[in-house]
N, C-alpha and C positions, 0 to 999 in steps of 0.2 A: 504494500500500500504506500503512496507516494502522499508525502505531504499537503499536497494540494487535495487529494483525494479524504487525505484526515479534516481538513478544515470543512471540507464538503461536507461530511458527515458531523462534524461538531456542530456546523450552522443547523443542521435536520434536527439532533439531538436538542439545543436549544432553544429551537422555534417548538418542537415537542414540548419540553419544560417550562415552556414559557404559556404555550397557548392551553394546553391540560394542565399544569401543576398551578401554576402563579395568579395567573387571571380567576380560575374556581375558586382559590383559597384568596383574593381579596373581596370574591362577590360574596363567600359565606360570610368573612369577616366583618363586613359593610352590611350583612343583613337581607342579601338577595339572596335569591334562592332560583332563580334563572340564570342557566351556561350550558355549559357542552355535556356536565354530565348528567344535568337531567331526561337527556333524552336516551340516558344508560340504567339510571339511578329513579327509582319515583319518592317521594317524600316521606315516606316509610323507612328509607334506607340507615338511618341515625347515623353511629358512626361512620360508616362506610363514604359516605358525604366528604369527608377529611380525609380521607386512610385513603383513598386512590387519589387525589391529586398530588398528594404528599409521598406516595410511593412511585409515580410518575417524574413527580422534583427532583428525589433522593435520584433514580435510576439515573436521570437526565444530567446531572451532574456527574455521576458516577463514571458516564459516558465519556462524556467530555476531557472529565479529569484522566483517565484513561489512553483515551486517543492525545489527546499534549503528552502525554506519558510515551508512548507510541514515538512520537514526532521525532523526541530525539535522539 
């Protein structure tokens, strides 16, 4: 894998973490309860509401940190 090929995949990995991890968890924060995982999740879900954008974060990072790891 060529480094340009890693950056490629970091931007994927952080457009993921950002648009499933980051954005659900300031709408729950703020009190909405409309996003991407309601249409995974229905309002019943309790914890689970937190525990998959937050496992989505974690991984998404994980990713990242990894592949720069990779890089050099």
């Amino acid at each position: 894998m060529t480094s340009k090929t890693a950056d490629t995949w970091q931007g994927v990995f952080g457009l993921i973490g950002i648009t499933l991890g980051v954005i659900p968890l300031g709408m729950l924060v703020f009190g909405s309860s409309n996003g991407l995982w309601t249409l995974v999740l229905d309002d019943s879900a309790g914890a689970l509401r937190w525990v998959l954008p937050l496992v989505v974060l974690v991984v998404g990072v994980l990713a990242i940190g990894v592949l720069e790891r990779y890089k050099r």
